[in-house]
C-alpha positions as CSV (number, residue, x, y, z in Angstrom):
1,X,-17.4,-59.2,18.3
2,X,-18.6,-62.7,18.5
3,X,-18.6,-65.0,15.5
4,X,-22.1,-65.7,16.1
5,X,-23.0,-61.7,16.1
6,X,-21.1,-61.8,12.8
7,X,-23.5,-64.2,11.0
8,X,-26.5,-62.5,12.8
9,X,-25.6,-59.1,11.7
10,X,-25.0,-60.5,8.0
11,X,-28.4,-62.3,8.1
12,X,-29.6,-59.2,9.4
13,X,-28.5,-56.7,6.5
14,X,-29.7,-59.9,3.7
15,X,-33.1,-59.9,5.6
16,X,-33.3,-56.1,4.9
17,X,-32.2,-55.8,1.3
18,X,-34.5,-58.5,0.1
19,X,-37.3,-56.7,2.4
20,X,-38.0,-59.7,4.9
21,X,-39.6,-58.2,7.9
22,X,-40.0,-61.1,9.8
23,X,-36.3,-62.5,9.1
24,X,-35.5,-58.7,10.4
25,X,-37.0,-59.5,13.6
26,X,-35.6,-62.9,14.0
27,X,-31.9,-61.7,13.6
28,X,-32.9,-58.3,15.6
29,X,-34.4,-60.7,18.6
30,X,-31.4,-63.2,18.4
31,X,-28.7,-60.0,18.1
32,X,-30.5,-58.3,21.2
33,X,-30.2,-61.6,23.5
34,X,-26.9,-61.9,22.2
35,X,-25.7,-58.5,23.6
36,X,-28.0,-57.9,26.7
37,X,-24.8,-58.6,29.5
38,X,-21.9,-57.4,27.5
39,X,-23.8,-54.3,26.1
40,X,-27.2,-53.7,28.2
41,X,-27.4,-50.3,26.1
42,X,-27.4,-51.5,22.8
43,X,-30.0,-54.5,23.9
44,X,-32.3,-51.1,25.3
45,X,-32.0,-49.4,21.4
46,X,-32.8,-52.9,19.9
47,X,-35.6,-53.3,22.2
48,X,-37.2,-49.9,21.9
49,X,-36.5,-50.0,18.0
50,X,-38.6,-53.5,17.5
51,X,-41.7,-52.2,19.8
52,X,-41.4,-48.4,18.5
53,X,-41.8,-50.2,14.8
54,X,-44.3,-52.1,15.8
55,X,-46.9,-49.8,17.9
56,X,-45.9,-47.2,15.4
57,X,-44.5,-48.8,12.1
58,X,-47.5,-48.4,10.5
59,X,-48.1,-44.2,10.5
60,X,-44.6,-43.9,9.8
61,X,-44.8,-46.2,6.8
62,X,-48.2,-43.9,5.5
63,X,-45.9,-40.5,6.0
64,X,-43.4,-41.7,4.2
65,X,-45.3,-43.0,1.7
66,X,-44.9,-47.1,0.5
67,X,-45.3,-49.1,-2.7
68,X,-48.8,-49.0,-4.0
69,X,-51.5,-51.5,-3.2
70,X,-50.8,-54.8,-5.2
71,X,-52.7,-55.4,-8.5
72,X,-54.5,-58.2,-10.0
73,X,-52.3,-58.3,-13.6
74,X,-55.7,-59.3,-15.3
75,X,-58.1,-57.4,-14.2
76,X,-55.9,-54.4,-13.1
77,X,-58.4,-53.9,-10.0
78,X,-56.4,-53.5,-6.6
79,X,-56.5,-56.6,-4.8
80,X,-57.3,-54.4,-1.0
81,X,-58.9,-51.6,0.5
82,X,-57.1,-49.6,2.8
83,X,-58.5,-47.8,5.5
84,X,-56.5,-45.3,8.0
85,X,-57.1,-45.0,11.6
86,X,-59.9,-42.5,12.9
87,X,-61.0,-41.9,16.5
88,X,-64.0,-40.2,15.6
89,X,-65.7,-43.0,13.1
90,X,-64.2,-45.7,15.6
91,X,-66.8,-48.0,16.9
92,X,-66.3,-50.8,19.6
93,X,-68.8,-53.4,19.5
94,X,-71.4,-54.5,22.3
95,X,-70.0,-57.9,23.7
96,X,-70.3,-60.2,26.0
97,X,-68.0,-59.2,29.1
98,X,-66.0,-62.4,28.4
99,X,-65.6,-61.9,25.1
100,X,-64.6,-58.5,25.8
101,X,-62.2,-59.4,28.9
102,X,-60.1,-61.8,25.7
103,X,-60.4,-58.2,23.0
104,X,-58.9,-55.8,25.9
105,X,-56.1,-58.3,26.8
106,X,-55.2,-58.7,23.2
107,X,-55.1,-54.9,23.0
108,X,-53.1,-54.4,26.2
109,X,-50.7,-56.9,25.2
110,X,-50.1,-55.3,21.6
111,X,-49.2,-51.7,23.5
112,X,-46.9,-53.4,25.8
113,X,-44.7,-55.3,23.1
114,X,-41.6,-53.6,24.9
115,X,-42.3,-55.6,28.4
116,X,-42.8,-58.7,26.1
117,X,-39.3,-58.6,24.0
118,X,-37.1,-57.7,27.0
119,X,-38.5,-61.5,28.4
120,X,-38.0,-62.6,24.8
121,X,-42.1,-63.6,24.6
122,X,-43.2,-63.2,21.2
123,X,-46.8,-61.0,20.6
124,X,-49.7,-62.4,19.5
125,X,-49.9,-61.5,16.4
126,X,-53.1,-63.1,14.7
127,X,-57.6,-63.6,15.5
128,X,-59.8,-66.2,14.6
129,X,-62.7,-64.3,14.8
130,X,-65.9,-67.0,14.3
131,X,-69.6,-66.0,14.2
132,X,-72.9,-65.7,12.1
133,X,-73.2,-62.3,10.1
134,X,-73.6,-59.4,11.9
135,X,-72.7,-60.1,15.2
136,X,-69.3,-57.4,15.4
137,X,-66.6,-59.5,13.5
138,X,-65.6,-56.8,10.9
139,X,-66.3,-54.0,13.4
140,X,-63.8,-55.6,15.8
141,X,-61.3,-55.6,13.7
142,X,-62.1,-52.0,12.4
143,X,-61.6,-51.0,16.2
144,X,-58.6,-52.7,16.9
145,X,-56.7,-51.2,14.2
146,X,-57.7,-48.1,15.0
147,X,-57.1,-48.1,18.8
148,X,-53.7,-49.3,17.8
149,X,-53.3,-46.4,15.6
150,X,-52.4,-48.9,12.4
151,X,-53.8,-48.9,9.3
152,X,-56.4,-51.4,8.0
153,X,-55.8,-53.5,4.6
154,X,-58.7,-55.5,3.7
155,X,-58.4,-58.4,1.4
156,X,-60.6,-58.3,-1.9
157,X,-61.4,-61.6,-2.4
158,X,-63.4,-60.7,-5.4
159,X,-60.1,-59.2,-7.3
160,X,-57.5,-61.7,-5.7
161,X,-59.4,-65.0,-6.8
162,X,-58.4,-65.9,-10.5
163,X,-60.2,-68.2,-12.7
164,X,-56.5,-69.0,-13.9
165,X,-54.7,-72.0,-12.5
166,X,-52.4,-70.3,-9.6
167,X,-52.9,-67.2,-10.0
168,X,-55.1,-67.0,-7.2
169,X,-52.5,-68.2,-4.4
170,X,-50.0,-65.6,-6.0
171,X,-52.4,-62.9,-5.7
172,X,-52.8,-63.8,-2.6
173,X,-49.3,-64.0,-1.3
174,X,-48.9,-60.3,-3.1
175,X,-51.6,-58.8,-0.5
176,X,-50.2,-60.8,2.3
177,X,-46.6,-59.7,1.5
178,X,-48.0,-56.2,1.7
179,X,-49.5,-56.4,4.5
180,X,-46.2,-57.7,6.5
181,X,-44.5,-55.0,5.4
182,X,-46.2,-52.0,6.0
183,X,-47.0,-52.9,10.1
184,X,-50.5,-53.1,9.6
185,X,-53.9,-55.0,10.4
186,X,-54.6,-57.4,7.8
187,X,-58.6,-58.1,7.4
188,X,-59.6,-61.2,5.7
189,X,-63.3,-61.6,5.8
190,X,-64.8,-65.2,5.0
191,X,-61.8,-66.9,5.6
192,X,-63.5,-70.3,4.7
193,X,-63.8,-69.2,0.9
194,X,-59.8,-69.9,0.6
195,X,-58.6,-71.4,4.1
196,X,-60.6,-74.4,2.5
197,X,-60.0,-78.3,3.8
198,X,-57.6,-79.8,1.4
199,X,-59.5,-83.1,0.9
200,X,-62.2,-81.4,-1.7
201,X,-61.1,-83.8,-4.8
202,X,-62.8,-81.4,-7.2
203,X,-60.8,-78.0,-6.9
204,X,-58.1,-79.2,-9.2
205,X,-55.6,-78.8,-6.3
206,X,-55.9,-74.6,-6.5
207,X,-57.2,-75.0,-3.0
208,X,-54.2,-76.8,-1.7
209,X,-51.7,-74.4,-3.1
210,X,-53.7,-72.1,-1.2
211,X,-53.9,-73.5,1.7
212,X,-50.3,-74.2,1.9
213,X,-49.0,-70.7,1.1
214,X,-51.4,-69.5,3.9
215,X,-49.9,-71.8,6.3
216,X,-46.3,-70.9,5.4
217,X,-47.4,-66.9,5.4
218,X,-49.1,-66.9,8.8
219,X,-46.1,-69.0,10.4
220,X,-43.9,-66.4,9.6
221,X,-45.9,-63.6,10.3
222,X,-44.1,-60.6,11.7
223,X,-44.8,-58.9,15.2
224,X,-44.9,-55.3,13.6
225,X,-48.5,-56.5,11.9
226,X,-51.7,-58.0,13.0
227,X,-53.6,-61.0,10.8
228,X,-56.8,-61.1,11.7
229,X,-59.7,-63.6,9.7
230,X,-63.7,-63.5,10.3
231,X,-65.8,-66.9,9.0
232,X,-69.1,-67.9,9.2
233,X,-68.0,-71.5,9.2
234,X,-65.4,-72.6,11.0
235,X,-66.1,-76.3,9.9
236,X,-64.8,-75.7,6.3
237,X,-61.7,-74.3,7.6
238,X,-58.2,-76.8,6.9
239,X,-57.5,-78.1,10.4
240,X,-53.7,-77.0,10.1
241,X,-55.2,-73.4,9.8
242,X,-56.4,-73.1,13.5
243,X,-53.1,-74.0,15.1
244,X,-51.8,-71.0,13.0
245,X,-53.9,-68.2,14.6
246,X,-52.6,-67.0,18.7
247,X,-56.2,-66.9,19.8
248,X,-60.0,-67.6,18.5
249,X,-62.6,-65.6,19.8
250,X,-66.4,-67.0,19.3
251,X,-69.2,-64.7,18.6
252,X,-72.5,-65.4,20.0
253,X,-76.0,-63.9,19.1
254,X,-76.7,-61.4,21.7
255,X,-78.5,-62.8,24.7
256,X,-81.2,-60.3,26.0
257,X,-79.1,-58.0,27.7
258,X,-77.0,-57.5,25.3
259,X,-80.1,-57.0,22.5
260,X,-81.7,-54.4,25.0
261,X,-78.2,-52.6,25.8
262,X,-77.9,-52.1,21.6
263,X,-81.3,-51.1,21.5
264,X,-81.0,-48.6,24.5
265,X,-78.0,-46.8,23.1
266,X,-79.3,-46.4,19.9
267,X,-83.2,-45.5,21.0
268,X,-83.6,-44.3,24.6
269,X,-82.2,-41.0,23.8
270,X,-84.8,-40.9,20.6
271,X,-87.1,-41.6,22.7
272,X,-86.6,-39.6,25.3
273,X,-86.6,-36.6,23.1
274,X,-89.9,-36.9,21.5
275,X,-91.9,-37.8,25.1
276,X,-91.9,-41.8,25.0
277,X,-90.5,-43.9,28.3
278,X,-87.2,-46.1,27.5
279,X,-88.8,-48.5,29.2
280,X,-90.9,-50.1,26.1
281,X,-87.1,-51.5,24.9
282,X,-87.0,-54.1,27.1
283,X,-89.9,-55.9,26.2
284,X,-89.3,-55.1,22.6
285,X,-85.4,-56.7,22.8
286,X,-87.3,-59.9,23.8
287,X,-89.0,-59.9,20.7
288,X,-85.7,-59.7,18.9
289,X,-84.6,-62.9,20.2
290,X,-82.0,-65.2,18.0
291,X,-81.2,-61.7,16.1
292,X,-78.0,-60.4,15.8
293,X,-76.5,-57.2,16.8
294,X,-76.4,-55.5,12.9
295,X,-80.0,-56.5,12.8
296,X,-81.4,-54.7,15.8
297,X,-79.2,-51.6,14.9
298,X,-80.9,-51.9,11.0
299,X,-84.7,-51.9,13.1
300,X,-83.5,-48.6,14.8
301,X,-82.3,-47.4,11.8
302,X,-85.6,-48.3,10.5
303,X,-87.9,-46.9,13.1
304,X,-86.1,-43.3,13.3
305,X,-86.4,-43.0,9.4
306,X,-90.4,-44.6,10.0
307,X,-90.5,-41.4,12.4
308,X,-89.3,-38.8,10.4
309,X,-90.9,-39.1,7.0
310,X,-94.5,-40.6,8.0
311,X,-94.9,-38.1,11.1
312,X,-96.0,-41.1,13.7
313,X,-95.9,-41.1,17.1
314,X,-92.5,-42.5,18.3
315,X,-94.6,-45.9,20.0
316,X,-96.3,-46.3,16.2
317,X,-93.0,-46.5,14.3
318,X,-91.4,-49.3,17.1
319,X,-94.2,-51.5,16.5
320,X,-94.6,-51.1,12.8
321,X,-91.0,-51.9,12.4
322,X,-91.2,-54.8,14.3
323,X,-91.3,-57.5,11.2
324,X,-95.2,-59.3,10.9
325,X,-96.4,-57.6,14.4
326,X,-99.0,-56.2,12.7
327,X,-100.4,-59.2,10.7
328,X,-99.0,-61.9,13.3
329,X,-102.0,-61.9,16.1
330,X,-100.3,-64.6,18.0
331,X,-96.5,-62.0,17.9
332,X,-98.8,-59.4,19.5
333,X,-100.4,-61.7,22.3
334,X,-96.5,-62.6,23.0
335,X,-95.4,-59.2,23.0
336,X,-98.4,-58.2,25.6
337,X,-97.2,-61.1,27.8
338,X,-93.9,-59.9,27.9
339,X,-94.3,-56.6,28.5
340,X,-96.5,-57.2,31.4
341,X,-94.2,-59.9,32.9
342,X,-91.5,-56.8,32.6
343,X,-93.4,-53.8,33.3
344,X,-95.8,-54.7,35.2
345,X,-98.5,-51.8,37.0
346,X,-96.5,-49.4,34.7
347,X,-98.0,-50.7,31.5
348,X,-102.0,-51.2,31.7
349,X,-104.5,-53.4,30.1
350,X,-105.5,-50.3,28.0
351,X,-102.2,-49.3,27.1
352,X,-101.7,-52.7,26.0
353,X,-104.8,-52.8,24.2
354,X,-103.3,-49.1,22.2
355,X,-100.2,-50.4,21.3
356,X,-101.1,-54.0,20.1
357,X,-104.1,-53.4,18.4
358,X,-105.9,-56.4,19.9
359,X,-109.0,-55.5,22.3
360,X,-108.6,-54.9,25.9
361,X,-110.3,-58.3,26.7
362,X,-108.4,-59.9,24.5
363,X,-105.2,-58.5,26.3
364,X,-106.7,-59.8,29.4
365,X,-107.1,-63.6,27.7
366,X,-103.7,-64.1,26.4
367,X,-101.9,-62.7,29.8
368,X,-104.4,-65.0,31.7
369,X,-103.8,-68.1,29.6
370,X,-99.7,-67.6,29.9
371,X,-100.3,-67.2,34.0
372,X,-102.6,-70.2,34.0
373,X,-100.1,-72.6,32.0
374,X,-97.4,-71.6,34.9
């Protein structure tokens, strides 16, 4: 055996008894290229033991049962919630195709972590994932863990800060450690609340010690778990954070396909069922615009509810729902210029007149004055 094997297999057995996943790795990478000519077999077992761990580490780890979640010595409270896997509550988001295109690639690449170590490539291991409330952050996270069959630990920010000079980076570097450990997805929603730019002169220097044990955590973070981060605003984030994270995906409002495709799969069906055309939707999803997908999915929520416990007619309950249509005149001439622009023949004057409450000739005077200004 070769002197450098020697000290690798030492570092190795250290790494393990002091419970250091990612030194594990390290010395289980470096003792893998080290034998790949001499012994091609025992490179294969290394190999399939580092991506078996990490596609898998994390249901084995739940059978066998691991230390509990950490607790905040204070206030006793656990300082994460843990959720396991399911298929059946799984939800993928409605995203842009690009955006998409970046989620599936990350996926892909996280199954095929085999390929990836026999070319000694390290995984990506960690998401920026930036974007206002409500636009799939949280739920994206909530499916990749789940299609990757891993379970989800999200940070409780409201039981890991501390009103106690550093206890709050040490509670932090509890859940963090945890989460390395146990091969799982690591959600830390509003990242900016902590990941904070270190030049704030008021925060006593907590921040910084924050910020620093984040940076020295998510450098060493291990290929068996996933760190991903959702914030609201990126420009509060330390600038030494981003170069931390493998890839940063961007969240956009839904532009009006997108609004009318979450509208459609939650409605048509709905509508379809109790005698309305699915056709309303899309001049309805322009009327959503600059919303973001949780709030269109709250409306049609809203409007099935409306349906069901005043007994209106499906067509009613859309347009009550719709925020101010009623008392906004000027939202209802907009909504009958849209709907004509989209619908044309299909929807008529009367119609129009039915569903907006303004008078037929008044229909007639806002479409006019829109075609006129063309």
């Amino acid at each position: 055996m070769k002197a450098t094997e020697k000290k690798i297999i030492i570092d190795l057995i250290h790494a393990g008894l002091i419970g250091d996943t990612k030194r594990v790795e390290l010395a289980a990478l470096s003792l893998a290229r080290s034998v790949k000519n001499d012994s091609p077999e025992m490179f294969d077992n290394i190999k399939t033991t580092l991506s078996s761990y990490s596609l898998t580490g994390g249901t084995n780890i739940r059978s066998a049962g691991t230390s509990p979640i950490p607790i905040d010595g204070d206030s006793k409270l656990e300082m994460a919630i843990i959720y396991k896997p399911d298929a059946e509550l799984n939800v993928l988001p409605i995203l842009p195709a690009n955006l998409m295109d970046r989620v599936n690639g990350f996926i892909d690449e996280r199954n095929k972590i085999d390929i990836l170590i026999e070319n000694d490539i390290k995984p990506s291991t960690s998401l920026l994932l930036i974007g206002q409330p409500g636009t799939g952050k949280t739920m994206l996270a909530k499916h990749i863990a789940s299609v990757l069959n891993k379970n989800l630990i999200v940070l409780d920010l409201s039981s890991s800060m501390s009103s106690l000079m550093g206890k709050t980076g040490s509670n932090l570097k509890r859940v963090l450690q945890y989460a390395k450990q146990s091969a799982s997805v690591l959600l830390f929603d509003e990242f900016d609340a902590i990941a904070k730019k270190r030049d704030d002169n008021t925060d006593l220097g907590e921040i910084k010690r924050v910020v620093n044990i984040l940076l020295m955590e998510l450098e060493d973070w291990p290929i068996s778990s996933i760190f991903i981060a959702t914030t609201n605003h990126p420009e509060l984030l330390d600038k030494a954070i981003w170069r931390r994270f493998d890839h940063t995906l961007n969240f956009p409002m839904p532009e009006k396909n997108l609004r009318l495709k979450i509208l459609e799969d939650e409605l048509k069906d709905f509508l379809i069922l109790n005698g309305t055309s699915a056709d309303i939707l899309k001049p309805i999803s322009e009327m959503f615009e600059g919303k973001s997908a949780a709030d269109l999915c709250k409306y049609a929520n809203n409007v099935k509810r409306r349906f069901i416990l005043r007994d209106e007619k499906p067509l009613n309950s859309l347009f009550n729902e719709i925020e101010d249509f009623q008392n906004d005149k000027k939202l209802r001439a907009k909504f009958c210029v849209i709907a004509k622009d989209l619908l044309g023949s299909a929807l008529t004057m009367r119609e129009l007149s039915e569903l907006t409450g303004l008078s037929i000739s008044g229909v007639n005077h806002h479409i006019s004055k829109t075609k006129n200004h063309e």
